[in-house]
N, C-alpha and C positions, 0 to 999 in steps of 0.2 A: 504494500500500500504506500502511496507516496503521502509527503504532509498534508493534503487536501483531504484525505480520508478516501481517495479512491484509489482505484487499483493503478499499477505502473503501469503504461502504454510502450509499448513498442510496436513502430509503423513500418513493417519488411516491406521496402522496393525493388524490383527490376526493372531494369530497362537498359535502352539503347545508353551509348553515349551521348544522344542526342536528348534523354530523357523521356524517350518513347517508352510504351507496354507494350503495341502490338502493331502492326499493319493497319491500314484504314479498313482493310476489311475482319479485322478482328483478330486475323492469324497471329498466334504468341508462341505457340511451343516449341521449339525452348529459348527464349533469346539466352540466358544467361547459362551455362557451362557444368557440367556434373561436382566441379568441386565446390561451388555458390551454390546446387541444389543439397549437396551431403549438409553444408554447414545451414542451410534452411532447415532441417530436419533437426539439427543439433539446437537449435532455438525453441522449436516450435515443442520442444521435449520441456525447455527448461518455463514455457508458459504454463498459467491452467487453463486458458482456453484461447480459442484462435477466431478472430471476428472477420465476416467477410460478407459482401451483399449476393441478391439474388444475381447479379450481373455475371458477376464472377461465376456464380453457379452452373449458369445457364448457358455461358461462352466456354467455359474449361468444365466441367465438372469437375474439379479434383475432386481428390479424397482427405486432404490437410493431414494426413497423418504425420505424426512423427518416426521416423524409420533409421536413429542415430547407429552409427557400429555397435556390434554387440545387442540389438535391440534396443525398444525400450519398454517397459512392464504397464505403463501408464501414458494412455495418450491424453491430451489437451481436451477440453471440451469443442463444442464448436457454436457459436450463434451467427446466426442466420440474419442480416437485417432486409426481411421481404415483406412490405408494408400491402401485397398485393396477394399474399399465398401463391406465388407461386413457382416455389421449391417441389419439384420432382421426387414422388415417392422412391424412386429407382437412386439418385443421383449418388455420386458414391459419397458423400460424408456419411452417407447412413450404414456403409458398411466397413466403416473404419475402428472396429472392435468397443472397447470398454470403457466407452466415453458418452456423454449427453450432447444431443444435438437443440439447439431451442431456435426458433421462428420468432423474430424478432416481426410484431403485426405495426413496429409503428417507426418512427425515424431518429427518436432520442438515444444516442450513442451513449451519454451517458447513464440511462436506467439500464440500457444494455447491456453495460459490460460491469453494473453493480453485480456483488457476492465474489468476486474474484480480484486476485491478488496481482495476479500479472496478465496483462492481455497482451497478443501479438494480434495486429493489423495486417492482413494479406487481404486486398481488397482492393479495386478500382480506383480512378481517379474521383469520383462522387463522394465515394465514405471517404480516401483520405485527405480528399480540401476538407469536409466537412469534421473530419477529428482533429486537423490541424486548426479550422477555425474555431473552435471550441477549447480550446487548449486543451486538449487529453493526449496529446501527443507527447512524451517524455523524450523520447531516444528514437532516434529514424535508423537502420541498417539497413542503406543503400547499393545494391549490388548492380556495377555497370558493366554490361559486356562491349565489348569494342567492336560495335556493329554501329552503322548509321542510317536511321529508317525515314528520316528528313520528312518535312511541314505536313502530309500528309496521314504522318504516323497517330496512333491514339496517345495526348499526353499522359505523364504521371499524374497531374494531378487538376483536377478542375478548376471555375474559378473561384480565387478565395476573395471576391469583392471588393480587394484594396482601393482606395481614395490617396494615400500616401505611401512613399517610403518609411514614415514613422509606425508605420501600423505592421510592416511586415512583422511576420515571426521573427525571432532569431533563434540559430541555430549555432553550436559551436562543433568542429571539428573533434573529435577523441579519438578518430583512430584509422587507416587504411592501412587494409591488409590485400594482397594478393590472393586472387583464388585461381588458379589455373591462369586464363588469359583474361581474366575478368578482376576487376577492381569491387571489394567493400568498405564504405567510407563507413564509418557511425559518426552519430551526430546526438549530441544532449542538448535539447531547450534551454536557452537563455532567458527568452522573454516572448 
């Protein structure tokens, strides 16, 4: 839990170097590289749950599991935020073992991700303006693969309404690590 009294956020990105997610027509899989997907799994092991919209559901199905070396004994929760129902009975979060999946019926990010201690963000450019403009965003791990999908790529992130420079977020730099051929920056909230 952070001093606010809610749970730690962390917002997982990929994308282009360009800041892209996927092709204008939606294609993603896989821009970023098997050693940025192993250490995505090493995250999503160390949340209790992993938030993501119907968007994402319905463009990738994943499964969000966590799938660290060695296993792991315990996966993440998962919520859902589909204000519309409609999350596919089939779709694979539902069959990622021994975890609760919840259907989030409405758009408040924060009721959403109450009762939990650490949340990771793997989700569209929609929920993550919309967690950045809310401040629930703690920490961002940024993974860039070194591809460029230029203006008419899908961006990271939608828009956050700015009127100023004074209004942006701030973010600080903590950390860039090499993952195969792909770059992970972290980043902790300033302000």
């Amino acid at each position: 839990m952070t001093g606010a009294g809610r749970p730690r956020v962390t917002l997982k990105l990929a994308t282009s170097l360009d800041g892209k997610i996927a092709l204008a027509n939606g294609a993603s899989q896989w821009i970023t590289g098997p050693e940025s997907r192993a250490v995505v799994h090493r995250m999503r092991a160390a949340h209790d749950a992993i938030l993501t919209g119907i968007g994402t559901i319905l463009a990738d199905d994943p499964n969000l599991t966590a799938r660290p070396e060695g296993g792991c004994e315990r996966q993440p929760d998962i919520i859902i935020m589909d204000s519309r129902g409609r999350t596919p009975g089939k779709a694979a979060v539902f069959k990622g073992g021994d975890r609760s999946v919840t259907l989030v019926p409405h758009r408040d990010l924060s009721r959403a991700i109450a009762g939990h201690e650490r949340v990771m963000i793997e989700a569209g450019a929609q929920i993550a303006a919309s967690a950045i403009r809310a401040g629930l965003v703690d920490q961002i791990e940024w993974f860039r693969a070194p591809i460029v999908l230029g203006g008419d790529g899908l961006p990271v992130l939608a828009a956050l309404g700015l009127e100023t420079l004074g209004e942006a977020p701030i973010f600080r730099r903590i950390g860039v690590i090499e993952r195969g051929a792909d770059l992970q920056e972290s980043y902790e909230r300033v302000r």
